[in-house]
gemmi code that builds the backbone of each chain (N, CA, C; Angstrom):
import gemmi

chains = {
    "A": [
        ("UNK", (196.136, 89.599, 106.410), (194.916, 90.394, 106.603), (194.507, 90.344, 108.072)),
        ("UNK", (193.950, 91.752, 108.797), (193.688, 91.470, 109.999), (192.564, 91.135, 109.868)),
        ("UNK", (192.000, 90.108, 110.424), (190.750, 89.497, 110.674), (190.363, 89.469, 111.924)),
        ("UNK", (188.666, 89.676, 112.399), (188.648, 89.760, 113.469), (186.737, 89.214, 113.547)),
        ("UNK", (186.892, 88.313, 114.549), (185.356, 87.544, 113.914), (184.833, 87.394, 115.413)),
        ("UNK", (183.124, 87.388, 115.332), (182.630, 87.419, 116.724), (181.450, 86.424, 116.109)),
        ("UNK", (181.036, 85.358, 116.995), (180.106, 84.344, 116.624), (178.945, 84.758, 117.684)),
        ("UNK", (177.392, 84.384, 117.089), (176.670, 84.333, 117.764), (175.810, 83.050, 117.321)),
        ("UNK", (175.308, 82.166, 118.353), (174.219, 81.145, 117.847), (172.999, 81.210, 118.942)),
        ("UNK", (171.858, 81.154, 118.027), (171.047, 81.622, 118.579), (169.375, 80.515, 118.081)),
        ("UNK", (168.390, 80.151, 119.089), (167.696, 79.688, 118.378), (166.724, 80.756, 117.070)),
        ("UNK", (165.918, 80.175, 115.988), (165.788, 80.705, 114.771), (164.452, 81.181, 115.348)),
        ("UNK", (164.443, 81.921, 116.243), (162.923, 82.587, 116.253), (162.513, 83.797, 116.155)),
        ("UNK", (161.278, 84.309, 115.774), (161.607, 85.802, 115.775), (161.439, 86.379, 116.606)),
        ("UNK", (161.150, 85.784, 118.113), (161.297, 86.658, 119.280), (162.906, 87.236, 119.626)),
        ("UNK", (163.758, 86.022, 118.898), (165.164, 86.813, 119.019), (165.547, 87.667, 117.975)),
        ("UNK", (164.832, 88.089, 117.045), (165.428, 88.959, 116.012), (166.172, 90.174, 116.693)),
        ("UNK", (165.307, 90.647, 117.967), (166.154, 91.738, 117.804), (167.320, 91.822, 118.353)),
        ("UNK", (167.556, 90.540, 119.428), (168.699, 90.440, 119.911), (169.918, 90.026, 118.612)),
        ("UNK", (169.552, 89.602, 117.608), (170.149, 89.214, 116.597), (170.918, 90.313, 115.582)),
        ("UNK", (169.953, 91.249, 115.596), (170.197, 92.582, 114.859), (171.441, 93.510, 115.560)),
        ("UNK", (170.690, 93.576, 117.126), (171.370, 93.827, 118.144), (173.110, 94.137, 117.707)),
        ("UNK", (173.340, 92.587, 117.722), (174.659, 91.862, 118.052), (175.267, 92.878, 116.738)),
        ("UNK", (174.609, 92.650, 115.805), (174.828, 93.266, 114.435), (175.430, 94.778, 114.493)),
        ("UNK", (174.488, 95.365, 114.826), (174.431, 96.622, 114.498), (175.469, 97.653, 115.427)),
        ("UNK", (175.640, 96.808, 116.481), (176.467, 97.187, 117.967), (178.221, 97.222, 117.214)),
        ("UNK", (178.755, 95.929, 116.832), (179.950, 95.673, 115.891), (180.130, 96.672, 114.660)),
        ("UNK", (179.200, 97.455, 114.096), (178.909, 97.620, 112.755), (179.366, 99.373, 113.381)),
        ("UNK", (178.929, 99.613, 114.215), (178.860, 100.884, 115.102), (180.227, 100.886, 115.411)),
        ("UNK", (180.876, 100.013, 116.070), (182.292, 99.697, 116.501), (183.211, 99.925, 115.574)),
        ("UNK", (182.794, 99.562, 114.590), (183.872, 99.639, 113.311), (183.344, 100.970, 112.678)),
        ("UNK", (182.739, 101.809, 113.214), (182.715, 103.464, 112.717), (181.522, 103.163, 111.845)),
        ("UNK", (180.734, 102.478, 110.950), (179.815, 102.979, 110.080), (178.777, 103.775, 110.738)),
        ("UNK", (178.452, 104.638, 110.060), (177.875, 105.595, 110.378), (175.674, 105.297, 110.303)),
        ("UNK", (175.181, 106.281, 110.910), (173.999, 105.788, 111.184), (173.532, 105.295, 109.868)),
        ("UNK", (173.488, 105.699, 109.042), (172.277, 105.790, 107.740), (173.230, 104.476, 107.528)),
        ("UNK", (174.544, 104.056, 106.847), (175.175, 102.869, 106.870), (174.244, 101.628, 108.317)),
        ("UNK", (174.380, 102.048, 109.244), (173.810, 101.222, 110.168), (172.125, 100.847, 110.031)),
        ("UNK", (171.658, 101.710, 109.172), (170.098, 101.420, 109.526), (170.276, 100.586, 107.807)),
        ("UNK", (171.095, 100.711, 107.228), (170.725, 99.827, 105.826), (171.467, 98.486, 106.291)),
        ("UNK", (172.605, 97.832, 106.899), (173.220, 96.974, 107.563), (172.229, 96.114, 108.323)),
        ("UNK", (171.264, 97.113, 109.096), (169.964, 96.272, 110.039), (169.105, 95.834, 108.870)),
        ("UNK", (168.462, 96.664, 108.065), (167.468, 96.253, 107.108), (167.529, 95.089, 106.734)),
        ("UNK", (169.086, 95.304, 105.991), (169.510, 93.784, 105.083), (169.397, 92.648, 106.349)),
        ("UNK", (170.076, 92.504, 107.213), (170.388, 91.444, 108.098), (168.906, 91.144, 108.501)),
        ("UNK", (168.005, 91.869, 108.933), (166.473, 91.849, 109.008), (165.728, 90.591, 108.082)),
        ("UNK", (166.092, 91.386, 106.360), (165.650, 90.491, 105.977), (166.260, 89.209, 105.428)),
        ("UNK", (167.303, 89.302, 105.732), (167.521, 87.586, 105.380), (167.238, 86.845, 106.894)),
        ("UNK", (167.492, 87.652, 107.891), (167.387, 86.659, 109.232), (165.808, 86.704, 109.028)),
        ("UNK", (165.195, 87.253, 108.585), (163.392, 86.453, 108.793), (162.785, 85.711, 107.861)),
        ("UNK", (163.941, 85.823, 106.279), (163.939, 84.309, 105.816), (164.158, 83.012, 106.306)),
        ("UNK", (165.408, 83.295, 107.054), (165.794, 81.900, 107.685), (164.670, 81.634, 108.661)),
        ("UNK", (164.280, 82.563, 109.583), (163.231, 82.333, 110.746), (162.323, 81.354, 110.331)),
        ("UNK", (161.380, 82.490, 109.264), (160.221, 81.807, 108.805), (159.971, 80.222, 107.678)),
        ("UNK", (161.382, 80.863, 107.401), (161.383, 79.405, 106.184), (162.070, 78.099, 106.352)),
        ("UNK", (163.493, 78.198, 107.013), (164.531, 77.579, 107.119), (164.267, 76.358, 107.796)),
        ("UNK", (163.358, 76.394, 108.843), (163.300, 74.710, 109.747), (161.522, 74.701, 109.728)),
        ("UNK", (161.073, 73.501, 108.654), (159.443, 73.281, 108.792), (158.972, 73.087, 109.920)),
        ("UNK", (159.877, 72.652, 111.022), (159.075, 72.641, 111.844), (159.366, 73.480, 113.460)),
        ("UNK", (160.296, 74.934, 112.719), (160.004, 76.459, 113.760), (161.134, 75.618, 114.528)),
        ("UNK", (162.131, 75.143, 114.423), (162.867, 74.394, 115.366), (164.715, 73.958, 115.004)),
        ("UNK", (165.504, 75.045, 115.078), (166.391, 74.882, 115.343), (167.409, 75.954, 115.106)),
        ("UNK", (168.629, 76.215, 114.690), (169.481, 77.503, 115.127), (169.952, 78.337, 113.807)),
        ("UNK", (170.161, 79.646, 114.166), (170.818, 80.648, 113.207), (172.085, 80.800, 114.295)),
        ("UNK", (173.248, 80.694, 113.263), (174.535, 81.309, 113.797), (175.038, 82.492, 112.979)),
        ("UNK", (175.422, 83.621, 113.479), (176.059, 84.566, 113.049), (177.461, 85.008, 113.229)),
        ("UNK", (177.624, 85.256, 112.061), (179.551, 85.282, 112.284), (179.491, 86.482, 111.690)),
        ("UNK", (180.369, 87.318, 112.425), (180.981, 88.993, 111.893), (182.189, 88.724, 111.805)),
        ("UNK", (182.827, 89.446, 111.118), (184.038, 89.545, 110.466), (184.818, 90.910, 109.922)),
        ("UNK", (185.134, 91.489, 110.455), (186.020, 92.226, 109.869), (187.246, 92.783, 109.227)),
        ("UNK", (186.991, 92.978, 107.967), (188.269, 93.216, 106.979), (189.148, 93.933, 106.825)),
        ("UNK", (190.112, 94.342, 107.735), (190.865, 95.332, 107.912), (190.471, 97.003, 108.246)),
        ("UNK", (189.305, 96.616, 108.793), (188.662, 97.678, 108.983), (188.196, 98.888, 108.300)),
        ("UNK", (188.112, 97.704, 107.053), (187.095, 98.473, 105.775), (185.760, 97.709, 105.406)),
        ("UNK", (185.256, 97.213, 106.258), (184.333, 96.503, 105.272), (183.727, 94.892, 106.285)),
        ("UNK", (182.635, 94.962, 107.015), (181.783, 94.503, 107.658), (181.240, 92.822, 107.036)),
        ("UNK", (181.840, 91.740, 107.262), (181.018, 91.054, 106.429), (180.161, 90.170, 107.596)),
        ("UNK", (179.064, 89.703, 107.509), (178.148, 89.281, 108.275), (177.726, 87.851, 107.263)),
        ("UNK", (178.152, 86.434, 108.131), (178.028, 85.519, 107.618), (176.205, 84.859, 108.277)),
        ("UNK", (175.571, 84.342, 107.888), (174.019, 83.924, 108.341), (173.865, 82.250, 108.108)),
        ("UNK", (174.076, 81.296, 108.834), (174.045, 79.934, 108.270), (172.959, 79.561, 109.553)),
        ("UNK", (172.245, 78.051, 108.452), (171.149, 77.549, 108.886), (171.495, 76.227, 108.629)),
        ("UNK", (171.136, 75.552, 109.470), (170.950, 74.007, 109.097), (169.609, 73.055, 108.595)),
        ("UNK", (168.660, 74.198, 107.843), (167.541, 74.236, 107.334), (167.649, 73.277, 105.877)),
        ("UNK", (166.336, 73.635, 105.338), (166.328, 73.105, 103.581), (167.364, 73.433, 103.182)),
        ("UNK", (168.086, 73.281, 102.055), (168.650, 73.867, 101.291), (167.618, 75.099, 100.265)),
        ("UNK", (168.045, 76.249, 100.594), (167.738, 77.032, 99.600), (168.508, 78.540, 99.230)),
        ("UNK", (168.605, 78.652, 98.502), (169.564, 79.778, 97.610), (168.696, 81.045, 97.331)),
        ("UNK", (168.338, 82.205, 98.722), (167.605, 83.538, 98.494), (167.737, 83.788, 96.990)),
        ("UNK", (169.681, 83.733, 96.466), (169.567, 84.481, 95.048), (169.408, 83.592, 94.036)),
        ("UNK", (168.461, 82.643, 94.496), (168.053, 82.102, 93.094), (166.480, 82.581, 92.291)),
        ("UNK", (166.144, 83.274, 93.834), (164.805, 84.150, 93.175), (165.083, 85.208, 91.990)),
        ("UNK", (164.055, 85.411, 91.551), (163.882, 86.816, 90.370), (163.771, 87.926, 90.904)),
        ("UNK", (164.379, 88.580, 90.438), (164.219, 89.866, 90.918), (162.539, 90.387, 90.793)),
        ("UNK", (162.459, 91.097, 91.830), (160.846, 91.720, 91.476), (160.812, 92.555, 90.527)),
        ("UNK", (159.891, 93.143, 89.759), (159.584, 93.851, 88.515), (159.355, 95.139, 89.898)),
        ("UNK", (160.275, 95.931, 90.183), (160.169, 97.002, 91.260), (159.299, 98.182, 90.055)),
        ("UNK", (159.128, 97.926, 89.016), (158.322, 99.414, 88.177), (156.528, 98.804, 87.575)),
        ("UNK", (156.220, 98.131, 88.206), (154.904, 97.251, 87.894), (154.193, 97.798, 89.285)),
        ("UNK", (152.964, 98.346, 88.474), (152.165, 99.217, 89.171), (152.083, 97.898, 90.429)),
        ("UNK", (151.417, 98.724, 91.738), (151.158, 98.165, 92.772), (150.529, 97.359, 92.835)),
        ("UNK", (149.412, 97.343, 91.644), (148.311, 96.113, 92.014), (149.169, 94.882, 91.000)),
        ("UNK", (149.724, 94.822, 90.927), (150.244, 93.973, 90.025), (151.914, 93.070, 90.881)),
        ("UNK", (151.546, 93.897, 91.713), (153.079, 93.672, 92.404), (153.397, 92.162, 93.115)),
        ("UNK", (154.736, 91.392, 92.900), (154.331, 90.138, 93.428), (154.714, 90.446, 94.746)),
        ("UNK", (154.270, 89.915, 95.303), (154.333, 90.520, 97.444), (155.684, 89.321, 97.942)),
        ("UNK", (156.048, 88.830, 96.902), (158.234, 88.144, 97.403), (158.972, 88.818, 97.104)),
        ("UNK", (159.846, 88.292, 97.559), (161.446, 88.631, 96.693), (161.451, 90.114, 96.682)),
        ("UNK", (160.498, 91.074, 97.585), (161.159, 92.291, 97.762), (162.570, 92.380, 98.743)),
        ("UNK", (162.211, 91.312, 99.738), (163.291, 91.442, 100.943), (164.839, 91.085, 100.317)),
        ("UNK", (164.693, 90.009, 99.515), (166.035, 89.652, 98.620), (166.546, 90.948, 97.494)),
        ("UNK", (166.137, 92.004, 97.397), (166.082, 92.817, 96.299), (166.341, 94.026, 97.539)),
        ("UNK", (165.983, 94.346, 98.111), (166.482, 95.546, 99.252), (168.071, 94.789, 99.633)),
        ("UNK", (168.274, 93.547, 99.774), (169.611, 93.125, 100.213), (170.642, 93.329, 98.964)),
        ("UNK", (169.960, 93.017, 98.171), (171.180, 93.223, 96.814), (171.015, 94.819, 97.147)),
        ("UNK", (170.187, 95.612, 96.925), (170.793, 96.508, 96.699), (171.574, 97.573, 98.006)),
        ("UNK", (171.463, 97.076, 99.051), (172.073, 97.928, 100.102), (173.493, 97.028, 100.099)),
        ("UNK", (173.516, 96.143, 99.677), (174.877, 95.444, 100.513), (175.884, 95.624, 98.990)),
        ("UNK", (177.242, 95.652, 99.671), (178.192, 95.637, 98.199), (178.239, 94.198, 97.907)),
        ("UNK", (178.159, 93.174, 98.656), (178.691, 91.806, 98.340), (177.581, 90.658, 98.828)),
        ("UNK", (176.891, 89.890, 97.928), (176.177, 89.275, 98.498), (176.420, 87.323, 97.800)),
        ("UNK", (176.597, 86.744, 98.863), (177.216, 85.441, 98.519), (175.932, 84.389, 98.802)),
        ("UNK", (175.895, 83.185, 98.135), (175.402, 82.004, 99.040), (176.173, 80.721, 98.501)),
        ("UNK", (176.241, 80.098, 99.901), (176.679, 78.722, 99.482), (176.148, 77.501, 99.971)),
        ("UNK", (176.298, 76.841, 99.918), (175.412, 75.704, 100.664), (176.617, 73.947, 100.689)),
        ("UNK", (177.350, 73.968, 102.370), (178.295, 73.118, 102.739), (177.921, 73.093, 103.965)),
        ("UNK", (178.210, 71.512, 103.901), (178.257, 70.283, 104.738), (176.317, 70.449, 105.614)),
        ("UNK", (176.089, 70.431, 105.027), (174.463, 70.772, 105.094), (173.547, 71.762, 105.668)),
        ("UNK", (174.590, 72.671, 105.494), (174.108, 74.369, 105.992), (174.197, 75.540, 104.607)),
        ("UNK", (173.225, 76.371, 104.521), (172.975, 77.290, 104.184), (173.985, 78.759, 104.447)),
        ("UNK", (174.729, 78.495, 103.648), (175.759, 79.899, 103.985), (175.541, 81.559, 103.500)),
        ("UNK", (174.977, 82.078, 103.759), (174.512, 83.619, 103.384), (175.486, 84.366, 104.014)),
        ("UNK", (176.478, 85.388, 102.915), (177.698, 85.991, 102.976), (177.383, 87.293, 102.590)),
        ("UNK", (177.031, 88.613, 103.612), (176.381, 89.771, 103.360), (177.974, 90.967, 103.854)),
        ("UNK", (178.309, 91.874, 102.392), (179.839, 91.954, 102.801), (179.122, 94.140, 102.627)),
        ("UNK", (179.527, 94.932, 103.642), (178.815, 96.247, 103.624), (180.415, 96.918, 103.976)),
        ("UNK", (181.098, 98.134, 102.519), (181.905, 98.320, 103.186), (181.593, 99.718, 103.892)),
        ("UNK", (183.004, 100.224, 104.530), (182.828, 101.361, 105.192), (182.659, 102.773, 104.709)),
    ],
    "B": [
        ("UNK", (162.333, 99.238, 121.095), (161.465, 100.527, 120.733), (159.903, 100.450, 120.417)),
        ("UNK", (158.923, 101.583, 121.100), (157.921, 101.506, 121.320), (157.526, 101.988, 119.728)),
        ("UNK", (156.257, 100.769, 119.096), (155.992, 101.054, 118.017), (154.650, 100.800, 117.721)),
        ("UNK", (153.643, 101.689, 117.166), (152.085, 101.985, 117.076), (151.675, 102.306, 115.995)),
        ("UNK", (150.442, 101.898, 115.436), (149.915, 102.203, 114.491), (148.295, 102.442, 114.928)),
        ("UNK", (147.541, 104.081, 114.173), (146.529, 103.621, 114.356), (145.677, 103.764, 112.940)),
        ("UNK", (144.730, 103.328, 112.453), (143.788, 103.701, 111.324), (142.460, 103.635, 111.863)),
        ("UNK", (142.040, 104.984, 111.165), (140.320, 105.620, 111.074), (139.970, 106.126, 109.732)),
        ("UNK", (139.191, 106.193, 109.385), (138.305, 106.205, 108.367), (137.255, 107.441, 108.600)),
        ("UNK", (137.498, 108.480, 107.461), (136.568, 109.253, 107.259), (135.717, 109.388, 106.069)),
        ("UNK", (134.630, 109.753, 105.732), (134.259, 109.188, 104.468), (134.814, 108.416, 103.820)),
        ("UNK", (135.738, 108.761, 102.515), (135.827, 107.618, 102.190), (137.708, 107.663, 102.098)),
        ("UNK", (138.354, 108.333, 102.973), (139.548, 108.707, 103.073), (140.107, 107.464, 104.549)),
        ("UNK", (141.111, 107.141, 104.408), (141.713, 106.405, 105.491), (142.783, 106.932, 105.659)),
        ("UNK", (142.867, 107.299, 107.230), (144.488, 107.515, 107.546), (144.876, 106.863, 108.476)),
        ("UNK", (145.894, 106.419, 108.243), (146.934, 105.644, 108.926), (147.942, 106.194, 109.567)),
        ("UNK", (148.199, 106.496, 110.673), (149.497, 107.205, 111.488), (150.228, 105.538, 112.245)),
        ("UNK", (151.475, 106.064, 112.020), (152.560, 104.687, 111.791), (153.688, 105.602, 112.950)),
        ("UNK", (154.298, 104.676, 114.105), (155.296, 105.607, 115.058), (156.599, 104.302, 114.617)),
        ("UNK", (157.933, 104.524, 115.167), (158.469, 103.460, 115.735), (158.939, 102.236, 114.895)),
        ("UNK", (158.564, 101.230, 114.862), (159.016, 100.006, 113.703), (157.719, 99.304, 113.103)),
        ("UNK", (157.919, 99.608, 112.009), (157.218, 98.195, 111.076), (158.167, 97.661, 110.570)),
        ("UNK", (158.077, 95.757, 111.138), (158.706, 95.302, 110.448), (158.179, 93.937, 110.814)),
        ("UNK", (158.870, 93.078, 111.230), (158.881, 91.547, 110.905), (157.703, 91.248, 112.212)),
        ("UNK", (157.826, 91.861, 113.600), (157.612, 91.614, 113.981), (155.966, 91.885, 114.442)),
        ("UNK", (155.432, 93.013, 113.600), (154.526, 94.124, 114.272), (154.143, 94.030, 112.913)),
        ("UNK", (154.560, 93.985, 111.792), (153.845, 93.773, 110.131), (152.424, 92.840, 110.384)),
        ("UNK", (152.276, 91.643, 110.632), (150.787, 90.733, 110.465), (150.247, 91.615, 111.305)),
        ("UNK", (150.355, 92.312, 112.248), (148.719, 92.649, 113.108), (148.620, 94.291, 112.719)),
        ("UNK", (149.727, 95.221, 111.992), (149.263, 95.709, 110.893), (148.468, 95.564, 109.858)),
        ("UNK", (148.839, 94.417, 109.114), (147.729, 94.288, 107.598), (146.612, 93.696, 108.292)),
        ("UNK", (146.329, 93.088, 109.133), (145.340, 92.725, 109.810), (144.059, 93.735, 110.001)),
        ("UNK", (145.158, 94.940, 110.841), (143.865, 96.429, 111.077), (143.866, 96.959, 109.413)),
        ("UNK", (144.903, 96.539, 108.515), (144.493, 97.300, 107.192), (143.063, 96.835, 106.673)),
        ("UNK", (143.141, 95.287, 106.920), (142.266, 94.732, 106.070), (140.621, 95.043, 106.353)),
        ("UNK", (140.361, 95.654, 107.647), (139.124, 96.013, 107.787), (138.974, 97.309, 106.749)),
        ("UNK", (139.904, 98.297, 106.406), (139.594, 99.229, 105.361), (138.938, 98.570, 104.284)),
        ("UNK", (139.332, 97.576, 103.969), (138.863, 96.705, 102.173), (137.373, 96.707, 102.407)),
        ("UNK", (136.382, 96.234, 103.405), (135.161, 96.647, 103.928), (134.449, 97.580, 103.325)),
        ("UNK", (135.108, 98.804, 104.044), (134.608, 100.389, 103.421), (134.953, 100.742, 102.515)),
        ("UNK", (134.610, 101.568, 102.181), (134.759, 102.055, 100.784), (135.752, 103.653, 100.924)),
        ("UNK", (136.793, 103.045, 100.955), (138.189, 103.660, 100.935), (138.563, 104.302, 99.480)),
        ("UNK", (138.775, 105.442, 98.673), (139.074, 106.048, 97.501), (140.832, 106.390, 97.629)),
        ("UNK", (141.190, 106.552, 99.353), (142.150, 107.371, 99.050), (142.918, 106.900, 100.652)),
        ("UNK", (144.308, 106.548, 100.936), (144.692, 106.059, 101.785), (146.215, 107.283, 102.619)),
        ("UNK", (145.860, 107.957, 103.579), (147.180, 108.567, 103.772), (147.713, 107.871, 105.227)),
        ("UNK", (149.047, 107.749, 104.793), (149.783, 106.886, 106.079), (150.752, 108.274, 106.159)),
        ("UNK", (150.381, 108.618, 107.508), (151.625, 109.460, 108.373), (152.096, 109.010, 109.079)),
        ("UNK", (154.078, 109.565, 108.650), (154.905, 108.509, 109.101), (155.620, 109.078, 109.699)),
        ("UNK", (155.571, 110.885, 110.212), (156.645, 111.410, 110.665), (157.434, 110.477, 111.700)),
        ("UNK", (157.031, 110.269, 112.410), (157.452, 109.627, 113.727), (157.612, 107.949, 113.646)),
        ("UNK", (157.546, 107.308, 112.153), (157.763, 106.104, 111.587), (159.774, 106.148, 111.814)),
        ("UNK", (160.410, 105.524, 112.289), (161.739, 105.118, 112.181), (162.566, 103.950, 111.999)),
        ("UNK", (161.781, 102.914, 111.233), (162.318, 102.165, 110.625), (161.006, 101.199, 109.809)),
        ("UNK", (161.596, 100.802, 108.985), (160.461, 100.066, 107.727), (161.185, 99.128, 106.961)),
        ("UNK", (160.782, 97.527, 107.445), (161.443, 96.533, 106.501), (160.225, 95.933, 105.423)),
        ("UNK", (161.117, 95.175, 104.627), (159.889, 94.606, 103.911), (158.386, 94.130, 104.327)),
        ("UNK", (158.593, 93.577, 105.599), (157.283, 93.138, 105.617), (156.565, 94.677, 106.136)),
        ("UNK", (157.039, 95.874, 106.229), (156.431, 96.799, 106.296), (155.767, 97.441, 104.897)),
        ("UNK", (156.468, 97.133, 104.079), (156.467, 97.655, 102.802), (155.092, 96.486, 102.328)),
        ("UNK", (155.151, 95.532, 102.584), (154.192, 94.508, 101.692), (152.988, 94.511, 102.311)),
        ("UNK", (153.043, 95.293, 103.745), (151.581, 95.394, 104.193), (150.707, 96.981, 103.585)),
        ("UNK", (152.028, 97.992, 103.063), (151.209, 98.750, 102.064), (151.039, 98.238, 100.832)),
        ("UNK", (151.694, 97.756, 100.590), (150.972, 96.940, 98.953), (149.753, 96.316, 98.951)),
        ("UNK", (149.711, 95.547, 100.061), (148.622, 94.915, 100.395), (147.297, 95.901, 100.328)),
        ("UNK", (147.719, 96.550, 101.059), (146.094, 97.622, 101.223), (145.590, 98.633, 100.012)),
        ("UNK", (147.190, 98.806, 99.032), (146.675, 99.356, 97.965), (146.013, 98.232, 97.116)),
        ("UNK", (146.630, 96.925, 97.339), (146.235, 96.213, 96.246), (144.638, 95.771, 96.881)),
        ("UNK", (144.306, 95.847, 97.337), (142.783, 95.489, 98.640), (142.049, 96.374, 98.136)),
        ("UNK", (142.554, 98.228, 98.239), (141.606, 98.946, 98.134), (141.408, 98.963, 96.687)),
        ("UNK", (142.121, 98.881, 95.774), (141.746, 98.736, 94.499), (142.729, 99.924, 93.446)),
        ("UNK", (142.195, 99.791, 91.946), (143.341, 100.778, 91.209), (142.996, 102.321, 91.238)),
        ("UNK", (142.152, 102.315, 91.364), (141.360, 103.737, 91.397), (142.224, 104.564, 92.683)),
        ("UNK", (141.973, 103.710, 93.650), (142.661, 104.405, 95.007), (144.202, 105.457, 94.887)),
        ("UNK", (144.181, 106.197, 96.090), (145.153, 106.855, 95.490), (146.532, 106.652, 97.145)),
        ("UNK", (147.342, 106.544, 97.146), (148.091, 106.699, 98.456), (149.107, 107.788, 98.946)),
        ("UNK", (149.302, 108.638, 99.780), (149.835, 109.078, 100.314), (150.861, 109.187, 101.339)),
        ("UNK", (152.212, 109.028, 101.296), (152.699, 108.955, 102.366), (153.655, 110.594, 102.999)),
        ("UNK", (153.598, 111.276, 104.289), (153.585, 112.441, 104.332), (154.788, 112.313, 105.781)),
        ("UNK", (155.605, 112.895, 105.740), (156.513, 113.636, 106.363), (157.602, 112.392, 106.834)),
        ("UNK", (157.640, 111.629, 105.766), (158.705, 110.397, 106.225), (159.982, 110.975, 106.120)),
        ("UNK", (160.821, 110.327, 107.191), (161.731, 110.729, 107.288), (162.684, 109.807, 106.488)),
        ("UNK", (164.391, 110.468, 106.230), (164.983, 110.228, 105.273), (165.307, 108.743, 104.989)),
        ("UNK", (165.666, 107.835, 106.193), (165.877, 106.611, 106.320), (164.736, 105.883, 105.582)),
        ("UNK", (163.295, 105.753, 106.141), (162.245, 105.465, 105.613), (161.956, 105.765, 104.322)),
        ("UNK", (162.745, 106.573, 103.650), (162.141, 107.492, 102.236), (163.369, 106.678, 101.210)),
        ("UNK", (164.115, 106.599, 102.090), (165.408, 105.645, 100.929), (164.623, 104.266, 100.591)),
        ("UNK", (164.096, 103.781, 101.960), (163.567, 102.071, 101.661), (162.664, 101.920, 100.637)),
        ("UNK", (161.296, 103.212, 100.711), (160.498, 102.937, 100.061), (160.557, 103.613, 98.200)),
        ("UNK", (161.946, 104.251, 97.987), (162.731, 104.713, 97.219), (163.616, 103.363, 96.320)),
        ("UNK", (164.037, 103.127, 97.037), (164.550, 101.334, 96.947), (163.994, 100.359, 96.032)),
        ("UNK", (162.652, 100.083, 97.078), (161.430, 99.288, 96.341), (160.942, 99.551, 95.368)),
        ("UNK", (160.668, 101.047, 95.178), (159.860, 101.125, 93.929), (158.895, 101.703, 94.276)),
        ("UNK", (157.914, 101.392, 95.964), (156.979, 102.118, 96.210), (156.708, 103.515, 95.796)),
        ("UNK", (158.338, 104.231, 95.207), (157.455, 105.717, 95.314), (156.810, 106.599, 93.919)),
        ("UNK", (157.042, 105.378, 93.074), (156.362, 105.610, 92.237), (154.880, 105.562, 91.865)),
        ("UNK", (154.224, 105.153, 92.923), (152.704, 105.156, 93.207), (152.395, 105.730, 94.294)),
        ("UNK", (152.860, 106.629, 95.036), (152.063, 107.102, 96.292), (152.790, 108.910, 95.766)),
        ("UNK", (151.973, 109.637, 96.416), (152.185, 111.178, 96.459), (152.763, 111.424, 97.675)),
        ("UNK", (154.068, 111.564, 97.598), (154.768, 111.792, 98.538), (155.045, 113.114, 99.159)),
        ("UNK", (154.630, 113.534, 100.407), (154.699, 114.999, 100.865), (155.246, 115.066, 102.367)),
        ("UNK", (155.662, 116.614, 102.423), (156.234, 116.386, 103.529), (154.956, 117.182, 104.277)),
        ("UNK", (153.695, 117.277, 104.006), (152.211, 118.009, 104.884), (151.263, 117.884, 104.160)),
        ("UNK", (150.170, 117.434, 104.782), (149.001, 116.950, 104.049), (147.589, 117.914, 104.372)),
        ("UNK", (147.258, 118.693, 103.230), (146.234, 119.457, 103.927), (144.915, 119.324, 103.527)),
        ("UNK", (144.382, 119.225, 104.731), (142.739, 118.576, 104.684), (142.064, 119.834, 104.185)),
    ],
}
model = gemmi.Model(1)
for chain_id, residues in chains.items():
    chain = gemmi.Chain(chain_id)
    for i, (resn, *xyz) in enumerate(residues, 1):
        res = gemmi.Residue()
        res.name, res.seqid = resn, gemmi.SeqId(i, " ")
        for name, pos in zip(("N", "CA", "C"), xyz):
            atom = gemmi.Atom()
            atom.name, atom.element = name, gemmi.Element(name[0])
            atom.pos, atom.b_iso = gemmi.Position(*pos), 0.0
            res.add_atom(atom)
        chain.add_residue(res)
    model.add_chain(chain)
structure = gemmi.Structure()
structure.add_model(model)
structure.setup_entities()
């Protein structure tokens, strides 16, 4: 398989999000996906990178690395690891997306836009990092 | 990218014009200017978004917020969003509670 991987590490803040997205969306472009593909690619990566931001280190203090990967040039996968808590985005519930507005729980929308834009969505959790495996093909 | 929001209040109608990005970064000092609407006595909320070009969750949860603020009665509007923006809030679920148009006439 041709594989072809570009790392970024970066501290977890959200003044770097957009350089983060950036890195993202620039590769994602490279490998031909097309805009509307590119603006759902940012979304997703958006919101899991401002899970990790906001949640991942209690005390606002330490790194997101990003690994791209590409699969023979079908198919974008964007790896997200933290050396934060341990926690598993897909262990949340899905939101009740048809429950009138006032009723609406205000989480787990951002985890629920990622399932549904991305074809492949992984987590693992080794050697004391948080592995989030977001796979978008072409 | 340069991104603005402003809200005014007319009787008891609020509109919201949205340019540019809501999202992670520009979302809290959004619901922030929403939350002075909860104050007045708001019936009916229209956010124009022509010129809105991108919307992540925390964009999305600061309209929930203001519907859920202004109350059930209220009604929301969102008017000339463009297609990107119209998938997200298509996505969520949002568009089953707001009257979605592409022109809003006073």
């Amino acid at each position: 398989m041709n594989k072809n991987m570009e790392k970024l590490t970066i501290p977890a803040k959200l003044e770097n999000l957009e350089a983060m997205l950036e890195f993202i969306v620039e590769r994602a472009g490279t490998l031909g996906f097309d805009e509307k593909k590119k603006f759902q690619i940012k979304l997703a990566a958006e919101e899991a990178l401002v899970n990790v931001i906001n949640y991942a280190y209690p005390d606002k203090n330490g790194n997101i690395e990003i690994t791209l990967t590409s699969r023979n040039n079908e198919a974008l996968e964007i790896e997200i690891i933290d050396w934060g808590f341990a926690f598993d985005p897909l262990s949340l519930p899905e939101p009740n997306i048809c429950a009138p507005l006032e009723e609406r729980q205000i989480g787990g929308l951002g985890i629920h836009l990622i399932r549904k834009i991305m074809d492949e969505v992984r987590y693992k959790r080794e050697d004391d990092r948080n592995i989030l495996s977001l796979v978008k093909k072409l | 990218m340069e991104s603005n929001f402003s809200v005014k209040c007319e009787n008891s109608v609020a509109k919201v014009k949205l340019s540019g990005r809501l999202d992670a970064n520009n979302a809290p000092a959004f619901q922030e200017e929403l939350k002075k609407l909860t104050s007045s006595n708001v019936s009916r909320i229209i956010f124009y978004v022509k010129d809105l070009e991108y919307i992540s969750s925390a964009g999305l949860r600061a309209i929930i917020f203001a519907k859920q603020k202004i109350g059930a009665g209220s009604q929301v509007y969102l008017i000339g969003a463009q297609e990107a923006v119209l998938s997200v809030i298509k996505m969520s679920g949002l568009d089953n509670f707001m009257f979605i148009q592409d022109t809003y006439d006073e």
